[in-house]
PDB file of N, CA, C and O in Angstrom:
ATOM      1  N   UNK A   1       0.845  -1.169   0.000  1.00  0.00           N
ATOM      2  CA  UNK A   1       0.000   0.000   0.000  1.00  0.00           C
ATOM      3  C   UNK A   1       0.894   1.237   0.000  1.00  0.00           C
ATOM      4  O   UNK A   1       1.655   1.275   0.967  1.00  0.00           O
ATOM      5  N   UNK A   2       0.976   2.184  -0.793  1.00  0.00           N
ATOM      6  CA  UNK A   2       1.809   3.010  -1.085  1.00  0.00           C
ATOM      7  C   UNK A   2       1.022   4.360  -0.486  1.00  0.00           C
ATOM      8  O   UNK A   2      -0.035   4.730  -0.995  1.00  0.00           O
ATOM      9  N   UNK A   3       1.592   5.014   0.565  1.00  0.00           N
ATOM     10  CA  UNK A   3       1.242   6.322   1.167  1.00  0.00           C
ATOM     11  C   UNK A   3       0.787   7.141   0.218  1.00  0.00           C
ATOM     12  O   UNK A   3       0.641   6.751  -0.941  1.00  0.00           O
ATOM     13  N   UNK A   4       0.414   8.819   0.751  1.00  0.00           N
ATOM     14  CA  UNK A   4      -0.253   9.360  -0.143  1.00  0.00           C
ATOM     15  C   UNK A   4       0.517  10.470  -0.678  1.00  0.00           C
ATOM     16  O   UNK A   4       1.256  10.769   0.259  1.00  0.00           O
ATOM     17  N   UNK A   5       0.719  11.095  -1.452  1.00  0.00           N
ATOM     18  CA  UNK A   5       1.814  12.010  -2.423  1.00  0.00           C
ATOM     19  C   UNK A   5       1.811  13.489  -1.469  1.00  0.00           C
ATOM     20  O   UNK A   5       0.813  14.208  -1.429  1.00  0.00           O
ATOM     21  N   UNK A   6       2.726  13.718  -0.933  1.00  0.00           N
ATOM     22  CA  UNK A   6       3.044  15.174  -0.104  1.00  0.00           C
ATOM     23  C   UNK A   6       2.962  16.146  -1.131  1.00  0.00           C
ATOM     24  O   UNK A   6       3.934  16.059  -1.880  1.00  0.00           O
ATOM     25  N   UNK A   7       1.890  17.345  -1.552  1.00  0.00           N
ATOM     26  CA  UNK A   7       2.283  18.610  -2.475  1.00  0.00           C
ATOM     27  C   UNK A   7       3.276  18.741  -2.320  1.00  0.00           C
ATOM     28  O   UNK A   7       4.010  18.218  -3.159  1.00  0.00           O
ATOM     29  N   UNK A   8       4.069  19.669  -0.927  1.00  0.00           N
ATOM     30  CA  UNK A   8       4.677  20.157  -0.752  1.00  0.00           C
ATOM     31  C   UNK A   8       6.381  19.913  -1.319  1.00  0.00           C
ATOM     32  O   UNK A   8       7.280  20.606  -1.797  1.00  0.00           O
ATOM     33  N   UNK A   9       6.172  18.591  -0.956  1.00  0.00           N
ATOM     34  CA  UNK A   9       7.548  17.896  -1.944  1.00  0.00           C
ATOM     35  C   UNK A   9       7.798  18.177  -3.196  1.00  0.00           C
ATOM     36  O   UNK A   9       8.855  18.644  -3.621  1.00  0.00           O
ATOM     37  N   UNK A  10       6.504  17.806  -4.042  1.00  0.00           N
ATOM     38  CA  UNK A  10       6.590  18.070  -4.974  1.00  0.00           C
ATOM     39  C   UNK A  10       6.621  19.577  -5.660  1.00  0.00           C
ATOM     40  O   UNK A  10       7.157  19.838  -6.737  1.00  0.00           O
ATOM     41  N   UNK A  11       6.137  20.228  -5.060  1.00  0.00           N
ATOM     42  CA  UNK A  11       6.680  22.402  -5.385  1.00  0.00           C
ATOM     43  C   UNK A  11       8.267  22.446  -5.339  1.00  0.00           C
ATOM     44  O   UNK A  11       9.037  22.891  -6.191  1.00  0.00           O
ATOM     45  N   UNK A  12       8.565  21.818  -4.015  1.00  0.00           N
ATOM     46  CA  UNK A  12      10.044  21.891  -3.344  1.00  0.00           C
ATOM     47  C   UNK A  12      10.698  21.457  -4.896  1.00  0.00           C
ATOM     48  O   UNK A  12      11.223  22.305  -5.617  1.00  0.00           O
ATOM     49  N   UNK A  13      10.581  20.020  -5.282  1.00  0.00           N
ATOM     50  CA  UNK A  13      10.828  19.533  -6.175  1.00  0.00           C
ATOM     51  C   UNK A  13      11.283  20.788  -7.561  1.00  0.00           C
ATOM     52  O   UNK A  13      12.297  21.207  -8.120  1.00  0.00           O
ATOM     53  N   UNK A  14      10.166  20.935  -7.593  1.00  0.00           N
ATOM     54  CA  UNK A  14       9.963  21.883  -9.019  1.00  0.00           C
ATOM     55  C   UNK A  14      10.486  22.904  -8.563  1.00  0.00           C
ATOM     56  O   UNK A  14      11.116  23.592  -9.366  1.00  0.00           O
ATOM     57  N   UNK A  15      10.412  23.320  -7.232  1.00  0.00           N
ATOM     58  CA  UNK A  15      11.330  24.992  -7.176  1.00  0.00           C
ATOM     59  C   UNK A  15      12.794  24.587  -7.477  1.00  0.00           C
ATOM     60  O   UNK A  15      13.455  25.364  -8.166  1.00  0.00           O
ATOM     61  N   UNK A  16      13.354  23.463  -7.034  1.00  0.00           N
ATOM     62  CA  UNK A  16      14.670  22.881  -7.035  1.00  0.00           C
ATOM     63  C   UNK A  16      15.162  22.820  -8.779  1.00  0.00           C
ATOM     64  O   UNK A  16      16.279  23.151  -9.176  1.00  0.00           O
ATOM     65  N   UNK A  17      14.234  22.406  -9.501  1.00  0.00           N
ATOM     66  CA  UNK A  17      14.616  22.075 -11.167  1.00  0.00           C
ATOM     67  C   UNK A  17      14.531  23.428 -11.755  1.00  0.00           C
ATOM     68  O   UNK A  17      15.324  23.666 -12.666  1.00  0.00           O
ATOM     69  N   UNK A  18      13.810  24.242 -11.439  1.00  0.00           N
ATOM     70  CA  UNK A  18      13.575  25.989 -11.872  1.00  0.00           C
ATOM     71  C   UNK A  18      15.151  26.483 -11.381  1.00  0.00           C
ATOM     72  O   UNK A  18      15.830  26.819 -12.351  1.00  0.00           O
ATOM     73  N   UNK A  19      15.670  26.562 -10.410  1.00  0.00           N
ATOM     74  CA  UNK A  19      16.917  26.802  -9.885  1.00  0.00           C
ATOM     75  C   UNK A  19      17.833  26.082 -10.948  1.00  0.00           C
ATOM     76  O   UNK A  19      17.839  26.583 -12.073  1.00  0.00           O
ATOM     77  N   UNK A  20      18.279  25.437 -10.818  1.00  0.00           N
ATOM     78  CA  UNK A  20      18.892  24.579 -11.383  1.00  0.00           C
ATOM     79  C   UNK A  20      18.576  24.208 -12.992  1.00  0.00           C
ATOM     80  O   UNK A  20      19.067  23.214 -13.526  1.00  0.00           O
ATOM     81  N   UNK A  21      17.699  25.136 -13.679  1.00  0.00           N
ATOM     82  CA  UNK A  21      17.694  25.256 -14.895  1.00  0.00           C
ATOM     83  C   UNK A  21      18.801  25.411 -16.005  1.00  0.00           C
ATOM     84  O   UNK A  21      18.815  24.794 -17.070  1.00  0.00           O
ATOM     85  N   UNK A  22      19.725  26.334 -15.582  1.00  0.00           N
ATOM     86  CA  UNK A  22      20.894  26.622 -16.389  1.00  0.00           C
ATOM     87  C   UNK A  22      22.173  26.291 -15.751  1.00  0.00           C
ATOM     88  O   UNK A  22      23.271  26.848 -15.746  1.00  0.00           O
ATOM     89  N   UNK A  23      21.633  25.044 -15.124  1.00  0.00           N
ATOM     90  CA  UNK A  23      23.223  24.228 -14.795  1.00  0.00           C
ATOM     91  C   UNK A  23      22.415  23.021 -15.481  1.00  0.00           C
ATOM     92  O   UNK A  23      21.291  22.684 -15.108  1.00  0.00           O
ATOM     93  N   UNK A  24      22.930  22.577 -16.243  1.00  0.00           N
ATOM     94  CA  UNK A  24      22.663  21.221 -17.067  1.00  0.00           C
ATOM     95  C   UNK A  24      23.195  19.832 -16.432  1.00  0.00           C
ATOM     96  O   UNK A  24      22.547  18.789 -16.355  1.00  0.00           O
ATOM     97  N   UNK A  25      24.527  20.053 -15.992  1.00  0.00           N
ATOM     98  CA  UNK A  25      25.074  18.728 -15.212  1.00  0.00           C
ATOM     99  C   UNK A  25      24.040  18.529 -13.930  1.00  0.00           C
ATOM    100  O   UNK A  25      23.466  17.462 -13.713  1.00  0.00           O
ATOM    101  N   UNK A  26      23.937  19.351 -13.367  1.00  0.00           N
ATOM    102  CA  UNK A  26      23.219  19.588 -12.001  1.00  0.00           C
ATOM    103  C   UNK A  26      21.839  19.141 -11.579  1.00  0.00           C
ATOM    104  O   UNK A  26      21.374  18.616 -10.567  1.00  0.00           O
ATOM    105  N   UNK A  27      21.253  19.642 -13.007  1.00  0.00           N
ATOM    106  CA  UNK A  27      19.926  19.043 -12.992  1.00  0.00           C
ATOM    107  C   UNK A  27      20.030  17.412 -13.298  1.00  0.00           C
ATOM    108  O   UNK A  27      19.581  16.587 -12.502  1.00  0.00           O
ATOM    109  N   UNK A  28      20.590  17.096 -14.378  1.00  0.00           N
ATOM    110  CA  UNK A  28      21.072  15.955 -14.176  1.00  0.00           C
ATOM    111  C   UNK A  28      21.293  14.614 -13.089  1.00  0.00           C
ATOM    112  O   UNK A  28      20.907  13.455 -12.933  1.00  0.00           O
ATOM    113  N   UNK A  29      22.149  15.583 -12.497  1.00  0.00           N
ATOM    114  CA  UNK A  29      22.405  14.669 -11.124  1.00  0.00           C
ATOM    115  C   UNK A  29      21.216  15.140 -10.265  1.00  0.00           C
ATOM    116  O   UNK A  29      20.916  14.210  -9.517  1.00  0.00           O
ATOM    117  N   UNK A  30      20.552  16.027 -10.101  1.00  0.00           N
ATOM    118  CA  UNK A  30      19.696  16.214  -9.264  1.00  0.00           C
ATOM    119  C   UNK A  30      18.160  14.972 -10.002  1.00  0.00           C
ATOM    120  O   UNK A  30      17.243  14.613  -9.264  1.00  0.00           O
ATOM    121  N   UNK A  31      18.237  14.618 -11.250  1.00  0.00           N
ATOM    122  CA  UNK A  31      17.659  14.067 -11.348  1.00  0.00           C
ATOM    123  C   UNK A  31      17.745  12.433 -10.994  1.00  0.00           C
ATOM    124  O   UNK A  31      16.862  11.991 -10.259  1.00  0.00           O
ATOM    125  N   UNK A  32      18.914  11.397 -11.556  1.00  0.00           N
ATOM    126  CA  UNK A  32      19.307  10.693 -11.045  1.00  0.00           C
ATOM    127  C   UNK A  32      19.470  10.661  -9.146  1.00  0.00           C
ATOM    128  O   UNK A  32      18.735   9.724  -8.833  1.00  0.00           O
ATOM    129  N   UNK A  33      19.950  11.121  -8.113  1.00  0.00           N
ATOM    130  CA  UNK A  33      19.301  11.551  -7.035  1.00  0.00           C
ATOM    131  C   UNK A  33      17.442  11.151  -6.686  1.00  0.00           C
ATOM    132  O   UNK A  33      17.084  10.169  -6.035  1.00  0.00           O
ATOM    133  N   UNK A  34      16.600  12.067  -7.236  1.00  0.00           N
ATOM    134  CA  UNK A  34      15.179  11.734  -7.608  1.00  0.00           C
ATOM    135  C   UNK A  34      14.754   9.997  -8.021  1.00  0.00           C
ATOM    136  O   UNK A  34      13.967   9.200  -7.508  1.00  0.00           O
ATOM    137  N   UNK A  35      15.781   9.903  -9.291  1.00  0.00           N
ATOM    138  CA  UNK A  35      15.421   8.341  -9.189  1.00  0.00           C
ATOM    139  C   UNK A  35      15.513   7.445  -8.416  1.00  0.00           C
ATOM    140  O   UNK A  35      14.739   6.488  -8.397  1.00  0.00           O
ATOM    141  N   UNK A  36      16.703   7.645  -7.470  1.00  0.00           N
ATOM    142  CA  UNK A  36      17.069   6.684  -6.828  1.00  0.00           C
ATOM    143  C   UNK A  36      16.430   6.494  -5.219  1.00  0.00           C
ATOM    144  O   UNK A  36      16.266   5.489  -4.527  1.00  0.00           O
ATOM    145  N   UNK A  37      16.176   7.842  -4.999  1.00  0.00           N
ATOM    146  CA  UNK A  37      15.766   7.763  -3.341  1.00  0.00           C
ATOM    147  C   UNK A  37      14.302   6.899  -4.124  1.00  0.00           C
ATOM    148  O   UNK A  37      13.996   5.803  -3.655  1.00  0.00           O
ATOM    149  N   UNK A  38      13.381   7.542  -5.436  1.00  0.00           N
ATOM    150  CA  UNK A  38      12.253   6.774  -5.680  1.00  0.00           C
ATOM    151  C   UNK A  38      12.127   4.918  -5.874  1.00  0.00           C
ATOM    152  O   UNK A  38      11.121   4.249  -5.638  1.00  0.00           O
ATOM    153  N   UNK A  39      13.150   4.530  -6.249  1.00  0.00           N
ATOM    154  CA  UNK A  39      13.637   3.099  -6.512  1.00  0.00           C
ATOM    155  C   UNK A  39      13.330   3.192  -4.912  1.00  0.00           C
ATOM    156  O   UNK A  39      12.184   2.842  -4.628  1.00  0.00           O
ATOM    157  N   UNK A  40      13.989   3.523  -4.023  1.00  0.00           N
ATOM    158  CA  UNK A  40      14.445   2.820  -2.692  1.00  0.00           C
ATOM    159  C   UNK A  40      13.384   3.361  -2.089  1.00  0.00           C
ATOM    160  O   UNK A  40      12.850   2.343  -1.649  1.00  0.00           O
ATOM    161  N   UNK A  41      12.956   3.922  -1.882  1.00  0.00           N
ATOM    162  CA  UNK A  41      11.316   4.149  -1.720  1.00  0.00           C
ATOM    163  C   UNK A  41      10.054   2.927  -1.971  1.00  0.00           C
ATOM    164  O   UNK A  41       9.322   2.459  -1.099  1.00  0.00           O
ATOM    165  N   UNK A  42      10.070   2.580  -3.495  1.00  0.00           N
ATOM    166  CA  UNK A  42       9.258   1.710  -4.136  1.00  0.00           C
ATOM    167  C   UNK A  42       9.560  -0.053  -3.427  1.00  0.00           C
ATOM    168  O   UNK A  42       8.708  -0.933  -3.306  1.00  0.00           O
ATOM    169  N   UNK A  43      11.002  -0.128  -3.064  1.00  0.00           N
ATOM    170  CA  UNK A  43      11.730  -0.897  -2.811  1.00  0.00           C
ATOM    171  C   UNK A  43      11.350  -1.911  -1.052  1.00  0.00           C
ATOM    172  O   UNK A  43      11.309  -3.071  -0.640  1.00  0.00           O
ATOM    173  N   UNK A  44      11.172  -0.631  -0.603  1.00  0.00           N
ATOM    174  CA  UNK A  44      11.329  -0.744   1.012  1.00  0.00           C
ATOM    175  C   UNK A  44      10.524  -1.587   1.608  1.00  0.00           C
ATOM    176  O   UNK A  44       9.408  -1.139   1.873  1.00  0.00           O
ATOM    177  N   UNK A  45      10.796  -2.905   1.962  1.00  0.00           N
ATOM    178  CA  UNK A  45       9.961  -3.549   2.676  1.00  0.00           C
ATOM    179  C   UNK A  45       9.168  -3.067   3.497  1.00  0.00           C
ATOM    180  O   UNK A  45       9.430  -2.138   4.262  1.00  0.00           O
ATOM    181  N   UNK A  46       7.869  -3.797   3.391  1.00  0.00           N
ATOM    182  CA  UNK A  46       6.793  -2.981   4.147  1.00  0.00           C
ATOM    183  C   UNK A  46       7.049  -3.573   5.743  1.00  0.00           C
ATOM    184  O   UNK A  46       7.175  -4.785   5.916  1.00  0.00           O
ATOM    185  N   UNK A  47       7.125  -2.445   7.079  1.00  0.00           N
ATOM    186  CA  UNK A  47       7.241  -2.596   7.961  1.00  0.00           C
ATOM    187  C   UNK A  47       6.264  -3.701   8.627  1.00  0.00           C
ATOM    188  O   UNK A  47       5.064  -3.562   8.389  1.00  0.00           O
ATOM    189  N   UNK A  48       6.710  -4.895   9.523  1.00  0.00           N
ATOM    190  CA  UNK A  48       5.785  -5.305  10.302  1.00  0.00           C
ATOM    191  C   UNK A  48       6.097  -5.742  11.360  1.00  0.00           C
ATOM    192  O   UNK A  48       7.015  -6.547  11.518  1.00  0.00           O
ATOM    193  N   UNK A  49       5.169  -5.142  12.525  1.00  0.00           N
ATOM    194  CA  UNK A  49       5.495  -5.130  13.901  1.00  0.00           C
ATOM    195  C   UNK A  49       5.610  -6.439  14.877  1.00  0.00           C
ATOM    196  O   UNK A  49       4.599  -7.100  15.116  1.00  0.00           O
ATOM    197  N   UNK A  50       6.469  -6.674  15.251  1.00  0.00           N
ATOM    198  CA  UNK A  50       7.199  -8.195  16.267  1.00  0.00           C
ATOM    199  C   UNK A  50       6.988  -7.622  17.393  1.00  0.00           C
ATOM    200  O   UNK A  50       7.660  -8.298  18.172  1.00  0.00           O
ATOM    201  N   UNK A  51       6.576  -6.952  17.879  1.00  0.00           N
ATOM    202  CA  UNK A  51       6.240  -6.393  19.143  1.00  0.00           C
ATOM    203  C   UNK A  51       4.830  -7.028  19.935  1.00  0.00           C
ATOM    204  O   UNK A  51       3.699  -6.892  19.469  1.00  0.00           O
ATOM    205  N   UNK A  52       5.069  -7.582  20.932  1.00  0.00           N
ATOM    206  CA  UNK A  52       3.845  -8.492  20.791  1.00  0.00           C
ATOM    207  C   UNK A  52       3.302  -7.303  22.483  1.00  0.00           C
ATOM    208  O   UNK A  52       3.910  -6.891  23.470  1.00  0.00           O
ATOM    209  N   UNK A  53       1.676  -7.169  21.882  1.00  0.00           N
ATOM    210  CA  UNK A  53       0.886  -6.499  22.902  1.00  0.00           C
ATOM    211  C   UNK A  53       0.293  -6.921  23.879  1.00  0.00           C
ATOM    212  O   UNK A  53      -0.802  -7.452  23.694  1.00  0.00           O
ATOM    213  N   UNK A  54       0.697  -6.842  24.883  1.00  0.00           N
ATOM    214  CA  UNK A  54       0.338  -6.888  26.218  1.00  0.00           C
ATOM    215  C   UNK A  54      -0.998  -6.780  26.678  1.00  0.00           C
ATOM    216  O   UNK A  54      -1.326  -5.627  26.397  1.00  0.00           O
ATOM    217  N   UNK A  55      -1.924  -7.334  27.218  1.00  0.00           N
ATOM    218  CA  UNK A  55      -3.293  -7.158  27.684  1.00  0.00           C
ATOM    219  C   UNK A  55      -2.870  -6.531  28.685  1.00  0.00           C
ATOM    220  O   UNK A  55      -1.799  -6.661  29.277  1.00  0.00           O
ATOM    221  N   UNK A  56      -3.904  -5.693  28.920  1.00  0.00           N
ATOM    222  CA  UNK A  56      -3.536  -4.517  29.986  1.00  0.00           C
ATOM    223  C   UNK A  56      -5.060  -5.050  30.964  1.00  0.00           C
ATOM    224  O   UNK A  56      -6.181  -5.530  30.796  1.00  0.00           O
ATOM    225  N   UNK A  57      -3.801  -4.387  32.423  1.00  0.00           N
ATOM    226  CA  UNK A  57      -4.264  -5.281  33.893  1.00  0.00           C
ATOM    227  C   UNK A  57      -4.226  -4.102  34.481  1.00  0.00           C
ATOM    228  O   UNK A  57      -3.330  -3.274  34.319  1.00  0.00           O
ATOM    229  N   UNK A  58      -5.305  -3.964  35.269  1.00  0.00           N
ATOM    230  CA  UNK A  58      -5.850  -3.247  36.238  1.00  0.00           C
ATOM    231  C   UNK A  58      -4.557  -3.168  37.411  1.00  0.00           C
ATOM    232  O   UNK A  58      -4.060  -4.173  37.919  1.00  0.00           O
ATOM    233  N   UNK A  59      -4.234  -2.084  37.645  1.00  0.00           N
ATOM    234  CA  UNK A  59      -2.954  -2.112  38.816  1.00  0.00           C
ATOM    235  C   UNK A  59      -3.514  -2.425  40.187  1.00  0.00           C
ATOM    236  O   UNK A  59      -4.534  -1.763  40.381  1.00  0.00           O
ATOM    237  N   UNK A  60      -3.288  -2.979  40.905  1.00  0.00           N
ATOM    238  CA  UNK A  60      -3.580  -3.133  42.540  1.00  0.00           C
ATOM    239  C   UNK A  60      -3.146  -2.058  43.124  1.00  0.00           C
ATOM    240  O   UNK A  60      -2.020  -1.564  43.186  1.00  0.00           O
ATOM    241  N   UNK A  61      -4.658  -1.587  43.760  1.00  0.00           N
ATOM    242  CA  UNK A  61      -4.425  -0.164  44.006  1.00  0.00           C
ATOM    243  C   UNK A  61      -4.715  -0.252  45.951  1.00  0.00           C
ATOM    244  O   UNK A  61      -5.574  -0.917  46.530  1.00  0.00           O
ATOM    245  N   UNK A  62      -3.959   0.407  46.391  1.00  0.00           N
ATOM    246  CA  UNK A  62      -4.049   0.080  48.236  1.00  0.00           C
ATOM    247  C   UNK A  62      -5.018   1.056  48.899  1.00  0.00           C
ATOM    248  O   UNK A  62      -5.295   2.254  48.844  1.00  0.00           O
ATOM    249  N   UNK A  63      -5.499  -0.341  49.730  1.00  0.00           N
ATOM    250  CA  UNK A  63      -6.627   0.592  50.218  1.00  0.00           C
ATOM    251  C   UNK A  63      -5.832   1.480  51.481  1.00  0.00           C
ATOM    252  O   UNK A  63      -4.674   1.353  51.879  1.00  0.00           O
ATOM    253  N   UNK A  64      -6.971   2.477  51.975  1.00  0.00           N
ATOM    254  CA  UNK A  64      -6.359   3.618  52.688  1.00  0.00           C
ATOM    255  C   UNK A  64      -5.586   3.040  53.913  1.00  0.00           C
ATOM    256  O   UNK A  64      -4.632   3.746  54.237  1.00  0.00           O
ATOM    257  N   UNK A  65      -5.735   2.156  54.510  1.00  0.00           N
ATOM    258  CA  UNK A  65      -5.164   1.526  56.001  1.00  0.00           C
ATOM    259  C   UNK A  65      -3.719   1.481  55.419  1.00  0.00           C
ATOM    260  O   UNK A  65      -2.853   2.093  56.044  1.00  0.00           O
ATOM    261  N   UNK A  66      -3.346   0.757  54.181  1.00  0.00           N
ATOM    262  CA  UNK A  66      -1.749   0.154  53.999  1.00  0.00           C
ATOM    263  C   UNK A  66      -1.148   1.572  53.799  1.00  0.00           C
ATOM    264  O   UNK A  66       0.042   1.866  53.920  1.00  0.00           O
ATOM    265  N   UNK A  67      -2.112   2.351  53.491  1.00  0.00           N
ATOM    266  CA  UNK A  67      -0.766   4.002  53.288  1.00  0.00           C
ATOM    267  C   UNK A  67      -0.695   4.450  54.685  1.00  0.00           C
ATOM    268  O   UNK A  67       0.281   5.098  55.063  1.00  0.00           O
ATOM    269  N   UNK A  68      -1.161   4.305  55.069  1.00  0.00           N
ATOM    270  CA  UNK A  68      -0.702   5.193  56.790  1.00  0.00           C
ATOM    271  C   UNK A  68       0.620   4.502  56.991  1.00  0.00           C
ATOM    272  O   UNK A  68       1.438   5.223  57.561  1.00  0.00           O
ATOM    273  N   UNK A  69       1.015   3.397  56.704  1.00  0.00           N
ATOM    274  CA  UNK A  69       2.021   2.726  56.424  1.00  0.00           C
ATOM    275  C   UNK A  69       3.260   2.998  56.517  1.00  0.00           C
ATOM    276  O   UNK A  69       4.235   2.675  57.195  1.00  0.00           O
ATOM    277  N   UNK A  70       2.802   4.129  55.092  1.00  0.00           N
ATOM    278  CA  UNK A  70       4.524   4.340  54.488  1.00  0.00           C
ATOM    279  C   UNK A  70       3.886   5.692  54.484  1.00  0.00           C
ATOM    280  O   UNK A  70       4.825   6.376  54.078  1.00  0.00           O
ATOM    281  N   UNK A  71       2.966   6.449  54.662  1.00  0.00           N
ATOM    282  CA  UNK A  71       2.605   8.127  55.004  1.00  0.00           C
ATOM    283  C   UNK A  71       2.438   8.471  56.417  1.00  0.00           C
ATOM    284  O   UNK A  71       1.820   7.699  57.150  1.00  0.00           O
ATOM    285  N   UNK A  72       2.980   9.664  56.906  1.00  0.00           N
ATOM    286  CA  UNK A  72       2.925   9.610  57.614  1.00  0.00           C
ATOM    287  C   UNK A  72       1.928  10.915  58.534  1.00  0.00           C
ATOM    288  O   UNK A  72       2.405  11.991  58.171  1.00  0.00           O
ATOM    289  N   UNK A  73       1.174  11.083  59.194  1.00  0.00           N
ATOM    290  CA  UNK A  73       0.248  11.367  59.058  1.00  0.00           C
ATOM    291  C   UNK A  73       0.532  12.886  59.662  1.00  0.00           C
ATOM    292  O   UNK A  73       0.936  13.045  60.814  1.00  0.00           O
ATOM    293  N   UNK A  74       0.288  13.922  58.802  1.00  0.00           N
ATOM    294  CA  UNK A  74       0.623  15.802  58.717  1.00  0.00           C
ATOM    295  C   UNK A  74       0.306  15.862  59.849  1.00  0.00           C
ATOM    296  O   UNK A  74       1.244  16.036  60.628  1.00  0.00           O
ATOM    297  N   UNK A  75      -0.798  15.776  60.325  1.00  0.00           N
ATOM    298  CA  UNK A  75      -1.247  16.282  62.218  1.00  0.00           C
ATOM    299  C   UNK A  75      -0.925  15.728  63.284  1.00  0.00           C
ATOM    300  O   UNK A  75      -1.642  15.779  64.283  1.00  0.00           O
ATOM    301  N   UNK A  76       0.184  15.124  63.240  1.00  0.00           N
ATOM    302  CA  UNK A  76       1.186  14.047  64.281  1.00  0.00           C
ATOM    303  C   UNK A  76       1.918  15.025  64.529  1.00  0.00           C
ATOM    304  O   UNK A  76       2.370  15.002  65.674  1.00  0.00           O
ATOM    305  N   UNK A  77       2.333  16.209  63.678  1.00  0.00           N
ATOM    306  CA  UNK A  77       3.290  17.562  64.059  1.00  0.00           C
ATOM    307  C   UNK A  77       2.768  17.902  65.050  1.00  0.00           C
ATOM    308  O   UNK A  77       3.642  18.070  65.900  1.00  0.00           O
ATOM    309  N   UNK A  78       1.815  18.101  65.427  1.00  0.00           N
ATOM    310  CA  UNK A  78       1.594  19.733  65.768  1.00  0.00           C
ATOM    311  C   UNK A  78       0.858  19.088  67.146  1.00  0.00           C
ATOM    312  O   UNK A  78       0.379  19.836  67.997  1.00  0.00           O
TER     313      UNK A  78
END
């Protein structure tokens, strides 16, 4: 499944070949460049994820007695 075409690339593109109009080698290589990132583009194995997902578990949450525990209680100051 091949993503969807960025405008913006493509202006960039064309502002880049307008520049580079009256250098002939340049455009050239700027074209070859173009072909090749597109080959390796067309090329690229399609990603697939080995990451295996976890069912998600309710955390054990403490009831109020076990925090007096490890809190210690503000009005014990004073």
């Amino acid at each position: 499944m091949s993503e969807p075409i960025d405008l913006n690339n493509v202006i960039e593109v064309n502002q880049i070949k307008k520049i580079l109009n009256n250098k002939p080698d340049l455009i050239v290589f700027f074209n070859e460049i173009l072909t090749l990132a597109n080959n390796s583009l067309n090329t690229e194995p399609t990603l697939t994820s080995k990451i295996s997902i976890e069912p998600y578990e309710e955390p054990i949450l403490s009831d109020h007695e076990s925090d007096e525990d490890f809190m210690p209680d503000p009005c014990d100051d004073y």
